[in-house]
C-alpha positions, 0 to 999 in steps of 0.5 A: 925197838922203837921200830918195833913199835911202830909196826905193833901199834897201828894194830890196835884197832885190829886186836880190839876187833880180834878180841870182840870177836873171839867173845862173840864168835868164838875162836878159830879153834877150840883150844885157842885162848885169847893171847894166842888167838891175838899173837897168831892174828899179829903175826899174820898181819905183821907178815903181809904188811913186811911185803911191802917193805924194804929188807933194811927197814924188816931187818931194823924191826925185827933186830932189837935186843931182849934182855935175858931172863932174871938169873941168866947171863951173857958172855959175848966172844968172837968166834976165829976165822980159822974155823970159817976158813976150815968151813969154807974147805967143805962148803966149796966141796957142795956148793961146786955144782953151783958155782956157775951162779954163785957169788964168790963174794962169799968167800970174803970174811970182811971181819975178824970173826963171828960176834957170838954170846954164850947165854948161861946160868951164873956160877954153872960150874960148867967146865967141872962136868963130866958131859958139858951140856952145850945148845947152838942155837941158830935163829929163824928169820929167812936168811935176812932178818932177827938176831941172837939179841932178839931171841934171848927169850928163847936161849935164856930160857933153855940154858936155865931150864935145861941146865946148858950153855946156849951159844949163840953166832949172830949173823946166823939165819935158818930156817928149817922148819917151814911149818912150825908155830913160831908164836910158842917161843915169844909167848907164856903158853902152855905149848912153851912150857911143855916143849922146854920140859921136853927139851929137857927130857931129850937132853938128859936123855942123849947125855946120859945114854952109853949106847941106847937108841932114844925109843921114838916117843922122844920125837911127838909134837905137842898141840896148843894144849899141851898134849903129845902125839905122835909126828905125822908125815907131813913133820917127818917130811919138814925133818928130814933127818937124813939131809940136815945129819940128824937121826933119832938115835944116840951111839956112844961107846963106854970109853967115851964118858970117861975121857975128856969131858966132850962137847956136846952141840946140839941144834936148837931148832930140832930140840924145840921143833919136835915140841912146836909143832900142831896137830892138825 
């Protein structure tokens, strides 16, 4: 944090003369208010000064811990190597066009597991439900910055809106959409609150249908707003659906709601992306 701070704090000067001129020129665009205007200038700024320093000192920055939200908990496990081993069988399969110039260092498992964290609401009765709404949650951040703890904002606000386990690996960088408006998830504004409606809307959707295709109306993007409409091409191209195994539809037979209560994963990117991103 105190690196954090250290970054934040020679931007002083930077956000008085951002909010002058938001009063006296107006901001960029019409629907920017004051906070967002601020956050979008210091993210900017944080970003151009981050090319001159070291991956160590941005990793310190931009690893500091968040405590959830009132009413939420934690619960920190590992994660077995058997599944990194049994993953390691798959990703040998697609990587071995590329195995000329890749480092077999990355086969080496120099721990003993993943240190993961479930995020969740206290006494959720989770294990009782019939459909065990489960998020997996793999943070932005480059392949090489941020970390579950400083992200807790965002899954403890899913898991106590959306009524779910968020769980949450460390170590876990990715980043799919390349366009998104990050700023929505670290701020109070009215984009945030109607993508987490909208998560919650998709959610009780795919858990709830038998054998119904979610109608496309579930996949818009919401403008700074807060108003829905229809994703363009250029976010359909960032999706792309087909490359990361995830289509806008849900199969699922009778049989399967009454078996064994499943669990159900579902990536947080796309479940927040659909909502985070602007109309131009």
């Amino acid at each position: 944090m105190a690196d954090f701070v250290k970054l934040v704090v020679p931007k002083t000067p930077l956000l008085i003369s951002t909010t002058i001129k938001h009063y006296l020129d107006g901001p960029p665009k019409p629907s920017w208010d004051l906070k967002f205007h601020l956050a979008v200038i210091l993210i900017r700024s944080l970003l151009k000064d981050s090319s001159t320093l070291t991956i160590e000192q941005v990793q310190r920055a931009s690893c500091y811990s968040i405590p959830v939200l009132a009413g939420v908990m934690i619960n920190e496990f590992k994660i077995n190597n058997k599944y990194r081993y049994e993953a390691q069988v798959h990703l040998e399969k697609v990587l071995k066009p590329y195995e000329h110039v890749l480092d077999t260092e990355w086969k080496d498992l120099k721990d003993d597991g993943i240190i993961s964290e479930w995020i969740q609401v206290p006494n959720d009765e989770w294990e009782k439900r019939e459909i065990r709404k489960t998020i997996l949650y793999l943070h932005g951040g480059g392949y090489y910055c941020c970390g579950k703890s400083s992200c807790r904002n965002n899954t403890s606000s899913l898991a106590k809106k959306v009524n779910a386990r968020v769980l949450a690996p460390t170590n876990t960088t990715l980043e799919i959409y390349e366009e998104m408006p990050h700023v929505f998830q670290v701020m109070d504004h009215a984009s945030t609150t109607k993508s987490y409606e909208r998560t919650v809307e998709f959610i009780n959707k795919v858990t709830n249908a038998i054998d119904e295709p979610l109608p496309p109306s579930s996949f818009s993007c919401i403008n700074t707003k807060g108003e829905f409409g229809p994703l363009k091409e250029h976010h359909k191209e960032i999706l792309k659906w087909e490359n990361i195994g995830i289509v806008p539809s849900v199969k699922r037979e009778l049989t399967t709601r009454r078996s064994t209560p499943e669990l159900f994963v579902y990536t947080a990117l796309l479940l927040a992306g659909f909502a985070y991103f602007l109309c131009y």
